[in-house]
KOLDREN-439987 format. One line per field, with one value per atom (N, C-alpha, C, O): residue number from 1; atom name; x, y, z. Coordinates in Angstrom, 3 decimals, always signed. Example, Ala and Ser with C-alpha at 12.3 -4.5 7.8 and 13.67 -1.06 7.14 Angstrom:
seq	c(1,1,1,1,2,2,2,2)
atom	c(N,CA,C,O,N,CA,C,O)
u	c(+13.190,+12.300,+13.200,+14.236,+12.850,+13.670,+12.900,+13.409)
v	c(-5.690,-4.500,-3.300,-3.319,-2.250,-1.060,+0.030,+1.138)
w	c(+7.800,+7.800,+7.800,+8.465,+7.080,+7.140,+7.870,+8.039)
END
This chain:
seq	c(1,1,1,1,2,2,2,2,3,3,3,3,4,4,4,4,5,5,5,5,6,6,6,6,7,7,7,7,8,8,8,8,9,9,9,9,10,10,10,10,11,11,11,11,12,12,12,12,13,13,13,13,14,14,14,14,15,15,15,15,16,16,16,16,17,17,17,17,18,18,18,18,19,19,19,19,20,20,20,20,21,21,21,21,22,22,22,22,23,23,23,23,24,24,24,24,25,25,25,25,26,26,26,26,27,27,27,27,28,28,28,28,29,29,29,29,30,30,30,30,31,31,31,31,32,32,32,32,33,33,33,33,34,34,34,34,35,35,35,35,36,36,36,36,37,37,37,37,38,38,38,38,39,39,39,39,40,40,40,40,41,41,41,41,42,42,42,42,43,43,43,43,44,44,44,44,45,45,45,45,46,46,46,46,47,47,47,47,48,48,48,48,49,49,49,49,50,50,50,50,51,51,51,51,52,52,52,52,53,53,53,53,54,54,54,54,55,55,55,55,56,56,56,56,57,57,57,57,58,58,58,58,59,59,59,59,60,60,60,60,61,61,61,61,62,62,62,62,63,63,63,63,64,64,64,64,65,65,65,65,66,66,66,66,67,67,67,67,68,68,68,68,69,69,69,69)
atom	c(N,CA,C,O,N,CA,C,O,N,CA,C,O,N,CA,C,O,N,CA,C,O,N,CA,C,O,N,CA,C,O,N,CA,C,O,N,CA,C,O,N,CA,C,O,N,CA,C,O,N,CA,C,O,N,CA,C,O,N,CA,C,O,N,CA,C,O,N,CA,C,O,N,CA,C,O,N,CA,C,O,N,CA,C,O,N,CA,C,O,N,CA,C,O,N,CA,C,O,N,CA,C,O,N,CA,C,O,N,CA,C,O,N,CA,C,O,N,CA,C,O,N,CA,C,O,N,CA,C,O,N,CA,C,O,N,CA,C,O,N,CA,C,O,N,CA,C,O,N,CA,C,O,N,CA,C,O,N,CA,C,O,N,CA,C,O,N,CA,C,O,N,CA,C,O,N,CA,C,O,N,CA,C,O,N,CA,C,O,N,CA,C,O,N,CA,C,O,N,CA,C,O,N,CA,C,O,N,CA,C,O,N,CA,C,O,N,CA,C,O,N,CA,C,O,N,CA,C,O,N,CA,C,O,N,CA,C,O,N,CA,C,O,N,CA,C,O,N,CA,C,O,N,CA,C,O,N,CA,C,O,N,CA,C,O,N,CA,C,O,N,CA,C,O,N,CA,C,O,N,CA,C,O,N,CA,C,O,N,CA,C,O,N,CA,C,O,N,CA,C,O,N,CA,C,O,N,CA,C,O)
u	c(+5.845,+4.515,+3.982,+4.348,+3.150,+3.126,+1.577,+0.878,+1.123,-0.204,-1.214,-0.791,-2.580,-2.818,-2.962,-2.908,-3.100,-2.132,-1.036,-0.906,+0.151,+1.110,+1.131,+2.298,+0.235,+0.056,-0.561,-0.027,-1.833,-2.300,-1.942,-2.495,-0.902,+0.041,+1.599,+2.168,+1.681,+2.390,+1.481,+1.849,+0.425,+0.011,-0.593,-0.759,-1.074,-1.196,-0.078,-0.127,+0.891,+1.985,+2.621,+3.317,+2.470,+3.003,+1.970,+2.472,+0.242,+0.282,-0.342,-1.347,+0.205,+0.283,+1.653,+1.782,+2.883,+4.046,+3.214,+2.755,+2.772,+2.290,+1.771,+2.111,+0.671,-0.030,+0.886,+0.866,+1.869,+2.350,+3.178,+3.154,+3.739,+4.404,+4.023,+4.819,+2.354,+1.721,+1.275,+1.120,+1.094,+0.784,+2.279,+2.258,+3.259,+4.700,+4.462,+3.936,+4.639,+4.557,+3.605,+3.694,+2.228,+1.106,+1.616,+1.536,+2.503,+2.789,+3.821,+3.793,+4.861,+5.972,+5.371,+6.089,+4.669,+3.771,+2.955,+2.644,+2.482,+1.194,+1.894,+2.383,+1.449,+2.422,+1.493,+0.325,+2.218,+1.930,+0.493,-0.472,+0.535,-0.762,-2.235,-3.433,-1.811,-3.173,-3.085,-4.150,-2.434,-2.741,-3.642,-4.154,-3.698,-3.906,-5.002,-5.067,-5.851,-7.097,-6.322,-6.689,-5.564,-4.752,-4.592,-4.612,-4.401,-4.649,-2.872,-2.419,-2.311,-0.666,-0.742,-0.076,-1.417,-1.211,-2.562,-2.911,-3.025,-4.074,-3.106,-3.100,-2.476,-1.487,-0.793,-1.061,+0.002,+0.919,+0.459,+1.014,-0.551,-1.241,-1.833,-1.649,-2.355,-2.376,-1.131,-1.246,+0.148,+0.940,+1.309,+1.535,+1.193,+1.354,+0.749,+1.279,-0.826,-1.627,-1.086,-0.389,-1.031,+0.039,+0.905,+0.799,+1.675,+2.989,+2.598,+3.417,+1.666,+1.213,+0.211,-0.030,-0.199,-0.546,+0.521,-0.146,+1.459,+2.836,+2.650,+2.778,+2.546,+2.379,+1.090,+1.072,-0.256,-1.477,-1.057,-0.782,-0.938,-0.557,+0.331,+0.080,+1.501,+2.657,+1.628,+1.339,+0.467,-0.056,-1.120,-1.636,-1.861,-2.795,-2.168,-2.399,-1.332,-0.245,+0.469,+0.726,+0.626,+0.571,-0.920,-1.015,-1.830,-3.141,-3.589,-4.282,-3.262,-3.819,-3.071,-3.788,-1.568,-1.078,-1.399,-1.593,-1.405,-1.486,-3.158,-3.334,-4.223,-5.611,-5.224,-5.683,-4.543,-4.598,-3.942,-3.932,-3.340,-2.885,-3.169,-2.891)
v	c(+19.691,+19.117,+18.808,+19.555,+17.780,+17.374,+17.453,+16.979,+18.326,+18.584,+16.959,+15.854,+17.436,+16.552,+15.584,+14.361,+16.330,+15.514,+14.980,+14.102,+15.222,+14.588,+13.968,+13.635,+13.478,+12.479,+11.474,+10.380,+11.907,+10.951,+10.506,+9.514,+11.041,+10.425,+9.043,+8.064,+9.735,+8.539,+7.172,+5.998,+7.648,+6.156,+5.559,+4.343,+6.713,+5.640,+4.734,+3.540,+5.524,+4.716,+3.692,+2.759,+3.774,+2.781,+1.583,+0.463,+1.660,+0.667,+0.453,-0.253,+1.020,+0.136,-0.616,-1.756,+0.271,-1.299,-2.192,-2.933,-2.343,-3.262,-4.525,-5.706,-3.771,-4.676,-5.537,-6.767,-4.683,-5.693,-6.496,-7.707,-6.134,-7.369,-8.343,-9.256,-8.552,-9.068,-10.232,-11.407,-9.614,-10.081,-11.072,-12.286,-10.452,-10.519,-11.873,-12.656,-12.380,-13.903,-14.528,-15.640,-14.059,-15.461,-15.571,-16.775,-14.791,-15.002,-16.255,-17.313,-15.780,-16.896,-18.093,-19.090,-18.104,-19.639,-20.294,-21.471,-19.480,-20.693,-21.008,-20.428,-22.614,-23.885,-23.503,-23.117,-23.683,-23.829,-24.188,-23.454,-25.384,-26.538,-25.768,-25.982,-25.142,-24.937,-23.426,-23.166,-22.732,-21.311,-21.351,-20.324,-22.308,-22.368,-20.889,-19.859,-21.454,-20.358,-19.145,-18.625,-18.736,-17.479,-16.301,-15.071,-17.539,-16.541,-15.689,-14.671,-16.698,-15.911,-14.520,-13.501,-14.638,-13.432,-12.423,-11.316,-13.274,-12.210,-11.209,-9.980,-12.044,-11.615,-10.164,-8.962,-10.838,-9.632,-8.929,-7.857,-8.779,-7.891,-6.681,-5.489,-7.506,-6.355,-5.832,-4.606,-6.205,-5.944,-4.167,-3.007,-4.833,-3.715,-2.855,-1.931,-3.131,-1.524,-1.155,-0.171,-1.434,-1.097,-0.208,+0.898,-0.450,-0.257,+1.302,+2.193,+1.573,+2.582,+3.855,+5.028,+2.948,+4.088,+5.133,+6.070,+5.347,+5.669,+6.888,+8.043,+6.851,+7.633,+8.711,+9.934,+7.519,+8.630,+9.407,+10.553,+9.267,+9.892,+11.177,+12.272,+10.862,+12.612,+13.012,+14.116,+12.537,+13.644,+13.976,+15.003,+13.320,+14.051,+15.427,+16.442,+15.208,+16.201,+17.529,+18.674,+17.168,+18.012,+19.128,+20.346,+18.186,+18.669,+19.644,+20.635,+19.411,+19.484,+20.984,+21.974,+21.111,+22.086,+23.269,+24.462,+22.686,+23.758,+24.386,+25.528,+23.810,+24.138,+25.225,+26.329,+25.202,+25.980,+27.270,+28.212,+27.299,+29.042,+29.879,+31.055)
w	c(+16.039,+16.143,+14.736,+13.828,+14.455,+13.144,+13.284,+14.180,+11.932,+11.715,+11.280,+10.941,+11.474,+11.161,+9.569,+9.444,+8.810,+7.536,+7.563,+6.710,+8.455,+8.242,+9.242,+9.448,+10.293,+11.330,+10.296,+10.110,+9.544,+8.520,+7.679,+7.205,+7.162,+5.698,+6.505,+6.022,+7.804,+8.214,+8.724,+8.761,+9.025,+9.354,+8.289,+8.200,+7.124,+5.924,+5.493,+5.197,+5.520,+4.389,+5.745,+5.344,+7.066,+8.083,+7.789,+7.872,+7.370,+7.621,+6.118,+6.025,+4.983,+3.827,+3.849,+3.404,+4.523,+4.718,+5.054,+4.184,+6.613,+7.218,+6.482,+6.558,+5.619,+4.405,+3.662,+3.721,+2.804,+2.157,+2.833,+2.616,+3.437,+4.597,+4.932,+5.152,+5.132,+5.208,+4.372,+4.706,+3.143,+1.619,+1.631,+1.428,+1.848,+1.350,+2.084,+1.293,+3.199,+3.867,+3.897,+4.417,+3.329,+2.651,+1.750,+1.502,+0.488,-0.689,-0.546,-1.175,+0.596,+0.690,+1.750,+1.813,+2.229,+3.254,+2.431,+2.613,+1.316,+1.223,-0.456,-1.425,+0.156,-0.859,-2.219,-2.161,-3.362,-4.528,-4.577,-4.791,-4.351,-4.807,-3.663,-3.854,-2.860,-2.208,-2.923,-3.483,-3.004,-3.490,-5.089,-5.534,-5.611,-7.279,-7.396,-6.725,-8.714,-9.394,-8.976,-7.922,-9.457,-9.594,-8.264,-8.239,-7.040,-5.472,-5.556,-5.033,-6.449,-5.955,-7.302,-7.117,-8.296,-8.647,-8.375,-8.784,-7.605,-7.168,-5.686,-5.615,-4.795,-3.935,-4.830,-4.817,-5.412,-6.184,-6.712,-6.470,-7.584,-8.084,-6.373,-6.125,-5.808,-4.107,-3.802,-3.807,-3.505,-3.425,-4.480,-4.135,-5.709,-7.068,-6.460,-5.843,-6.602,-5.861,-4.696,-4.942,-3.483,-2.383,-2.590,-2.059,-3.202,-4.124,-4.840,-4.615,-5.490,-6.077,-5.285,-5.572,-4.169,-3.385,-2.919,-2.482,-2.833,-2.671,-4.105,-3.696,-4.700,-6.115,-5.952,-6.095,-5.502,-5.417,-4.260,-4.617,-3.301,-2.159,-2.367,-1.863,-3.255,-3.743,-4.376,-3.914,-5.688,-6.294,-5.639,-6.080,-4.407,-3.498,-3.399,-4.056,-2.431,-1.281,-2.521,-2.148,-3.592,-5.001,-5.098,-4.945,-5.382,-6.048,-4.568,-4.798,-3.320,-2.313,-2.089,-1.940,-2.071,-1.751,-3.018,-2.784,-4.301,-5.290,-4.958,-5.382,-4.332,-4.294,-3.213,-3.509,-2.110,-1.047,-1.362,-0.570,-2.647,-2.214,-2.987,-2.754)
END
């Protein structure tokens, strides 16, 4: 049986995939010329943070377990 932190840490990180997946095929659909004023590195740059929640999340689950004992 999976407590509720680790019910919550899977559906975070299920639906930050989700996200970038997401990100990942506006990045690859939308044509050059309509994406301009910096929407494709505004894309990737979301993606990056995405990407790094993955990092805050181990040192939550770190900071979180060292507080409890």
């Amino acid at each position: 049986m999976l407590t509720n932190a680790a019910m919550f840490e899977k559906e975070i990180n299920r639906l930050i995939s989700e996200e970038i997946e997401r990100l990942k095929e506006l990045l690859v659909s939308t044509p050059i010329t309509q994406a301009g004023n910096g929407s494709i590195t505004y894309v990737q740059g979301a993606i990056m943070a995405l990407r790094n929640m993955d990092d805050l999340i181990e040192e939550a689950k770190i900071r979180s377990s060292q507080s409890n004992r």
